[in-house]
MDTraj code that builds the backbone (N, CA, C; nanometers):
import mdtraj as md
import numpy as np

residues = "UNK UNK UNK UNK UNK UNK UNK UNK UNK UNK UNK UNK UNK UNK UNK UNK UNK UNK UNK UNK UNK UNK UNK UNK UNK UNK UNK UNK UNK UNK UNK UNK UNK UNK UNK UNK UNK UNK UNK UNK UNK UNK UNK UNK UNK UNK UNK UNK UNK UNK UNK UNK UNK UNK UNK UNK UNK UNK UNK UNK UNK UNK UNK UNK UNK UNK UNK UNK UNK UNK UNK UNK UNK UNK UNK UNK UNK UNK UNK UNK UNK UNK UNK UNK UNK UNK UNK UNK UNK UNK UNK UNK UNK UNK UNK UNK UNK UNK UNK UNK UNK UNK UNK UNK UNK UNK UNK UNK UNK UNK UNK UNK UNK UNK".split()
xyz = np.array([
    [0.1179, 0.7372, 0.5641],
    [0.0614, 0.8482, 0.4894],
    [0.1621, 0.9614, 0.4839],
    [0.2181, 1.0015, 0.3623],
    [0.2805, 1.1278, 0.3415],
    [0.2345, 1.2404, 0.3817],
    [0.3216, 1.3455, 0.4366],
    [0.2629, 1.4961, 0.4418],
    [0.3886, 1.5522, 0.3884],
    [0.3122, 1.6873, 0.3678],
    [0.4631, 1.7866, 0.3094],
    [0.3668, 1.9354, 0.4221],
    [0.4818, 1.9737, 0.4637],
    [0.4676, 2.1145, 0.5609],
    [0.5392, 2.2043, 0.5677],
    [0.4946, 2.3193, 0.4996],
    [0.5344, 2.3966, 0.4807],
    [0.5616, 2.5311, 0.5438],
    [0.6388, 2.5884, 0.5581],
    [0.6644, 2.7349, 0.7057],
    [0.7601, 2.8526, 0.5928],
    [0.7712, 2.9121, 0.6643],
    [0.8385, 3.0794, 0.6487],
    [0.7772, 3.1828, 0.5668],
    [0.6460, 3.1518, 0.5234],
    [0.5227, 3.2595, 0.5264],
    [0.5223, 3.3967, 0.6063],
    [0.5782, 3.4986, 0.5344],
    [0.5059, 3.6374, 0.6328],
    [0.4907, 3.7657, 0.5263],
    [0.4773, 3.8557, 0.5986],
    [0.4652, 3.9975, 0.5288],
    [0.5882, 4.0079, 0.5158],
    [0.6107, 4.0661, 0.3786],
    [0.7664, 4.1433, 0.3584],
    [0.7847, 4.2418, 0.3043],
    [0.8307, 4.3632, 0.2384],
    [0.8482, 4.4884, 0.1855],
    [0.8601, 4.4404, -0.0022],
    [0.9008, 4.4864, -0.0699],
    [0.9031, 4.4899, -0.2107],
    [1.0623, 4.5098, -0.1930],
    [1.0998, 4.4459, -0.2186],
    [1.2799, 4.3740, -0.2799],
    [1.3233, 4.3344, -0.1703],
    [1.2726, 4.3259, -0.0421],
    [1.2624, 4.1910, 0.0429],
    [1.2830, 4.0744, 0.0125],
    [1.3371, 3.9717, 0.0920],
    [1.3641, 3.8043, 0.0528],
    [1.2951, 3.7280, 0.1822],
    [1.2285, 3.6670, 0.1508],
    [1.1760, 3.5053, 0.2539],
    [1.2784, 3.3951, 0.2360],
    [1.2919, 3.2871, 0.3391],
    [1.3247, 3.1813, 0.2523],
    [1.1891, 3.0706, 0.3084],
    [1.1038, 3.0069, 0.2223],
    [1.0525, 2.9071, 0.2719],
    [1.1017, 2.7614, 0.2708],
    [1.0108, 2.7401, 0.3543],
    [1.0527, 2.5460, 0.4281],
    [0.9327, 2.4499, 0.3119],
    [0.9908, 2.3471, 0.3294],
    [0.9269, 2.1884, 0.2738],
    [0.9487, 2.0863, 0.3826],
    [0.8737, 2.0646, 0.4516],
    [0.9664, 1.9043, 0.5422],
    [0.8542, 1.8113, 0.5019],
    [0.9304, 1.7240, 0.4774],
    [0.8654, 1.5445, 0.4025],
    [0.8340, 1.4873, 0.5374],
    [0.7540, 1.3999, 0.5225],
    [0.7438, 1.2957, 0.5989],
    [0.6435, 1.1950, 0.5934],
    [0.6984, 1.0497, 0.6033],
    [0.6289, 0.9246, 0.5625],
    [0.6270, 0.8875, 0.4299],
    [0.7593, 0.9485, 0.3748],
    [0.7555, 0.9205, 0.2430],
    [0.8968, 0.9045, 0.2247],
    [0.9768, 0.8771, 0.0936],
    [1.0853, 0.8533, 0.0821],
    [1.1307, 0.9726, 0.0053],
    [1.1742, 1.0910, 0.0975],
    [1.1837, 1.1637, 0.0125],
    [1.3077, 1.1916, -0.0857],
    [1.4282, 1.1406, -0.0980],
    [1.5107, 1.1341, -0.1977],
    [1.4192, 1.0814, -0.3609],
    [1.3473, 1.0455, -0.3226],
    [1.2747, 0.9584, -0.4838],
    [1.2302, 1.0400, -0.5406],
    [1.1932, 1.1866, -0.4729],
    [1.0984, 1.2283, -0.5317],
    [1.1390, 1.3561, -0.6122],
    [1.0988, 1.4285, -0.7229],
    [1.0945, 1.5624, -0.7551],
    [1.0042, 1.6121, -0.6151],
    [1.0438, 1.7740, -0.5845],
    [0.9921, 1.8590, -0.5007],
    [0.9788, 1.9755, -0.6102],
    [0.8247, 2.0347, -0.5740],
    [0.7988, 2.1372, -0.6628],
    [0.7255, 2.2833, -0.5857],
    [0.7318, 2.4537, -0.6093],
    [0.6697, 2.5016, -0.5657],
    [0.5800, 2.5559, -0.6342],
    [0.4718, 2.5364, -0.5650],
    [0.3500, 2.6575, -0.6752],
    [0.2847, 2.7784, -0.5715],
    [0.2428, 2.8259, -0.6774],
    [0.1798, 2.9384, -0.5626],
    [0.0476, 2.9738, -0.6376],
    [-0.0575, 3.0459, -0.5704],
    [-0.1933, 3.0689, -0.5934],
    [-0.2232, 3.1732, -0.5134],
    [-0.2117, 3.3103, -0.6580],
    [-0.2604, 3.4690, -0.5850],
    [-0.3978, 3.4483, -0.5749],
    [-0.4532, 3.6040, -0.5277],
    [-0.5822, 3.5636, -0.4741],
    [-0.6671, 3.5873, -0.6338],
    [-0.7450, 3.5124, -0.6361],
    [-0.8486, 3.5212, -0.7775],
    [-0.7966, 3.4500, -0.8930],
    [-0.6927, 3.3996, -0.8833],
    [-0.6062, 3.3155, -1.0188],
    [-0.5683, 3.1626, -0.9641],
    [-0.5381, 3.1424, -1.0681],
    [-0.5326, 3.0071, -1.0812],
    [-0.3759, 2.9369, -1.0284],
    [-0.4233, 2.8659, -0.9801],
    [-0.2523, 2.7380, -0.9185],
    [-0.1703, 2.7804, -0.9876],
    [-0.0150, 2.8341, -1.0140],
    [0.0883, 2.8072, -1.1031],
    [0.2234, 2.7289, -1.0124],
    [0.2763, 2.6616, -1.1749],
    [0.3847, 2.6381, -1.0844],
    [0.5141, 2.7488, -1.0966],
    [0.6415, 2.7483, -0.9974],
    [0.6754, 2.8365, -1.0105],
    [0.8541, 2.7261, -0.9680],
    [0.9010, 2.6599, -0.8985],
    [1.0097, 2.6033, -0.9180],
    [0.9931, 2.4513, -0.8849],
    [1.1354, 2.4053, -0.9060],
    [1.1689, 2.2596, -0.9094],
    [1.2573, 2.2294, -0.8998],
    [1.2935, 2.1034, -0.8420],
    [1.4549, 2.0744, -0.7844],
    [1.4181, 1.8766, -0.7801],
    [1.4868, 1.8351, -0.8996],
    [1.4850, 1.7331, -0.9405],
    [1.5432, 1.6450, -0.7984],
    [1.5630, 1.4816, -0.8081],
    [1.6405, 1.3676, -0.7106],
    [1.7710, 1.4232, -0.7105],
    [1.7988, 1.4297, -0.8347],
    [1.9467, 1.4448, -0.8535],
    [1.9955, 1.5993, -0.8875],
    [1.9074, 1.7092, -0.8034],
    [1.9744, 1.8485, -0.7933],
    [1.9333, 1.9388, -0.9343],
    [1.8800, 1.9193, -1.0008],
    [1.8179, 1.9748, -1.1393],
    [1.7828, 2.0759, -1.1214],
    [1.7271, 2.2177, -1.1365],
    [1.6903, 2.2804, -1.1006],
    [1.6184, 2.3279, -1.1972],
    [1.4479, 2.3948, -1.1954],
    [1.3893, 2.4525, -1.3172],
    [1.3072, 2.5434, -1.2512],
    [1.3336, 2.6391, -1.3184],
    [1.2519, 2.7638, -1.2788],
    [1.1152, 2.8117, -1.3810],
    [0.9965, 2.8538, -1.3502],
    [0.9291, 2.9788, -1.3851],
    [0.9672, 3.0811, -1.4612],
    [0.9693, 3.1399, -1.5535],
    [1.0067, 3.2559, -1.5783],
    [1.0278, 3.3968, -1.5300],
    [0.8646, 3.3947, -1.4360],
    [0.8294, 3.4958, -1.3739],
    [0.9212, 3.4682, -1.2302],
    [1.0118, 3.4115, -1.2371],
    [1.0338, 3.4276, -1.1082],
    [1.1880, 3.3734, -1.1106],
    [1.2651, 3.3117, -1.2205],
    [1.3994, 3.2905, -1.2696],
    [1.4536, 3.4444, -1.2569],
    [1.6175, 3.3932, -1.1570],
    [1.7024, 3.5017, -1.1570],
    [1.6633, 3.5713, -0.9756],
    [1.5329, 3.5565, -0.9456],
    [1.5167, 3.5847, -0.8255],
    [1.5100, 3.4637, -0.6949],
    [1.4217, 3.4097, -0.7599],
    [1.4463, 3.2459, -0.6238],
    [1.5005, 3.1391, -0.6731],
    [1.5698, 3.0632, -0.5831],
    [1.6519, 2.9577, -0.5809],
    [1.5928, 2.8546, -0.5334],
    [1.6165, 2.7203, -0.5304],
    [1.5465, 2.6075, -0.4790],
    [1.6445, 2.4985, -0.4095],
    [1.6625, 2.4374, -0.3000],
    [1.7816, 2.3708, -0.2447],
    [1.7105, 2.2467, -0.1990],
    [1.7450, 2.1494, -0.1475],
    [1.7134, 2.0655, -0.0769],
    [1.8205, 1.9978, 0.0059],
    [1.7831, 1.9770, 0.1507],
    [1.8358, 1.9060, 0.2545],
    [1.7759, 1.7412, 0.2436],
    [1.8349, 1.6469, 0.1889],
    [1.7430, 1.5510, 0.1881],
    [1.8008, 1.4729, 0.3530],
    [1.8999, 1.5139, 0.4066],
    [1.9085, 1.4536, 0.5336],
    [1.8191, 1.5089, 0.6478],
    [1.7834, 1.6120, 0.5677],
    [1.6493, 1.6805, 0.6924],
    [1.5139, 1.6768, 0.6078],
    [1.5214, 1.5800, 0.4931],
    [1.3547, 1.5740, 0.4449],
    [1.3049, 1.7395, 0.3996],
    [1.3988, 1.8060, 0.3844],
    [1.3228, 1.9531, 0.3590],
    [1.3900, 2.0265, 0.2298],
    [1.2717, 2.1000, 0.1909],
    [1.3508, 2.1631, 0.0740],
    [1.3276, 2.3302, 0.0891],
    [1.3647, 2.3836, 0.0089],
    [1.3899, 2.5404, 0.0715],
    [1.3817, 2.6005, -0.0998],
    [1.3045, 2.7431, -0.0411],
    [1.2623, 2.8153, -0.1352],
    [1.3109, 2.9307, -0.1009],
    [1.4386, 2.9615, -0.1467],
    [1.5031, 3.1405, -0.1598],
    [1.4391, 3.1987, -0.2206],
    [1.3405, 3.3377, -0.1875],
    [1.3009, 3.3971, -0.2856],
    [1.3349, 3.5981, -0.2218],
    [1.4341, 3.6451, -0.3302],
    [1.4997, 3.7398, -0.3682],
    [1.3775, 3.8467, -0.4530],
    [1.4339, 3.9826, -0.4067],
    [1.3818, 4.0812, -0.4665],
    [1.2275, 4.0737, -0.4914],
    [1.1703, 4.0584, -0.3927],
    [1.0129, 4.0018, -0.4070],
    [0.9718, 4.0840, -0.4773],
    [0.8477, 4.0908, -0.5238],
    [0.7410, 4.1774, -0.6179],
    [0.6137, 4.2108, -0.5534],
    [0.5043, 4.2784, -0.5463],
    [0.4210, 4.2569, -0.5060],
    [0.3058, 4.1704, -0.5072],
    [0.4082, 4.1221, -0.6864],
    [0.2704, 4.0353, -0.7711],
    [0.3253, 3.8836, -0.7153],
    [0.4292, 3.8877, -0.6459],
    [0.4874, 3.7670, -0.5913],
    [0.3522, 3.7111, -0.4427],
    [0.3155, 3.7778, -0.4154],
    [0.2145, 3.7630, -0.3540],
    [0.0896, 3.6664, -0.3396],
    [0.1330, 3.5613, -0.2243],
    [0.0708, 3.4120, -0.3213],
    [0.0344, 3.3313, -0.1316],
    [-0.0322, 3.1894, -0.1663],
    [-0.0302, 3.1191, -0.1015],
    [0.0829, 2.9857, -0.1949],
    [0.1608, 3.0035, -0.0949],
    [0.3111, 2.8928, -0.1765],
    [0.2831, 2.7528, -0.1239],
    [0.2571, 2.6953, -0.1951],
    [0.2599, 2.5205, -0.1517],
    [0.3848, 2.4146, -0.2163],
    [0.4162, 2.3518, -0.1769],
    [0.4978, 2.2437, -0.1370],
    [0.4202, 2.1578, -0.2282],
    [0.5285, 2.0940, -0.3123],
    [0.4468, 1.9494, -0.3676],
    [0.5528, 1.8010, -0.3969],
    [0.5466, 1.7046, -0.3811],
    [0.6403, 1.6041, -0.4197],
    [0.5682, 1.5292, -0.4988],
    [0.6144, 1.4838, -0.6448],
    [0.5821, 1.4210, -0.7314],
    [0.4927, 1.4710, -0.8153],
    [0.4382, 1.5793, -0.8335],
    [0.3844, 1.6328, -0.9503],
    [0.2841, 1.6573, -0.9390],
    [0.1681, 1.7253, -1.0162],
    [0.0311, 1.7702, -0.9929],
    [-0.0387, 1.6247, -0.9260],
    [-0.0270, 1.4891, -0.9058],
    [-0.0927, 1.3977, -0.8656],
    [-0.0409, 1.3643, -0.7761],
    [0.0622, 1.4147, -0.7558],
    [0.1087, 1.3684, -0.5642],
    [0.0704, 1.4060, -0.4957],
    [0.1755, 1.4571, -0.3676],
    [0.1490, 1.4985, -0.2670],
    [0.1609, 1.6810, -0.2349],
    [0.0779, 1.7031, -0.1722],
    [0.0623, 1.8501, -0.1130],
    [0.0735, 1.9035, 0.0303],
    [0.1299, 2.0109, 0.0214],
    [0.1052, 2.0625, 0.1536],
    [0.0089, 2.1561, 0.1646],
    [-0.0004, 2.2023, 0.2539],
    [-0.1388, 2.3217, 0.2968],
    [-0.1358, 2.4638, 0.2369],
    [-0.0367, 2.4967, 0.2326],
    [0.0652, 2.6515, 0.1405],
    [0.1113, 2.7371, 0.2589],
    [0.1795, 2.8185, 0.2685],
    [0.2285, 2.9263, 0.3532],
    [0.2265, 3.0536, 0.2605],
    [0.1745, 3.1875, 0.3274],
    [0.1404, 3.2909, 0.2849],
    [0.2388, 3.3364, 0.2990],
    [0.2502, 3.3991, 0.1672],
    [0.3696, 3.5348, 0.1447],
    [0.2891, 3.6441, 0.0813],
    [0.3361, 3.7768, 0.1484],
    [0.2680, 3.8943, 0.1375],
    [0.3189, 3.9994, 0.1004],
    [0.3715, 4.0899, 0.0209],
    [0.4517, 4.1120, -0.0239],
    [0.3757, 4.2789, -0.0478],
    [0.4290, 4.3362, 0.0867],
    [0.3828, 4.5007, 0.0468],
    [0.4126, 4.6168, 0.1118],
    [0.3846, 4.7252, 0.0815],
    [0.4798, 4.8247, 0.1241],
    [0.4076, 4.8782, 0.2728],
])
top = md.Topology()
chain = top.add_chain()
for i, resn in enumerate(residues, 1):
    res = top.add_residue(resn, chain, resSeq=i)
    for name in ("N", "CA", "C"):
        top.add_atom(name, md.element.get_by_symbol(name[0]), res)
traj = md.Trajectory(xyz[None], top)
């Protein structure tokens, strides 16, 4: 059974940076696209980046130019730089491999305020 787990969730200031974690496991994770979404409070799931098998990278709009997306596939983990936070950046961030029908993680809170 796959899991994806996700860490580096906290309070941060407004143009503050986090970086969050992805770690795979029980799955093969080179195969897979890794994706992040996030879900403020009262709105709906969005997605927000992506980092293809082969290093692709696709961003969000709302959030292109500020976070970056990397992956360690020798450590099963992928990593979410996120630069110059916003307040509206303010989300529960989840981890996903393979697309809205894969796999999920639980989300890690980012909080983003003065």
């Amino acid at each position: 059974q796959g899991m994806l787990v996700e860490s580096g969730g906290d309070l941060v200031q407004p143009g503050g940076s986090l970086r969050l974690s992805c770690t795979a496991s029980g799955i093969v994770s080179t195969m897979y696209a890794f994706n992040w979404y996030r879900q403020a409070p009262g709105k709906d799931r969005e997605w927000s980046a992506q980092i293809t098998p082969g290093g692709r990278r696709n961003f969000a709009e709302s959030v292109e130019g500020r976070f970056s997306i990397s992956r360690d596939d020798a450590k099963r983990t992928v990593y979410l730089q996120m630069d110059n936070l916003k307040v509206n950046d303010t989300a529960l961030y989840y981890c996903n491999a393979g697309g809205p029908d894969g796999l999920w993680g639980r989300g890690t809170q980012v909080t983003v305020s003065s």
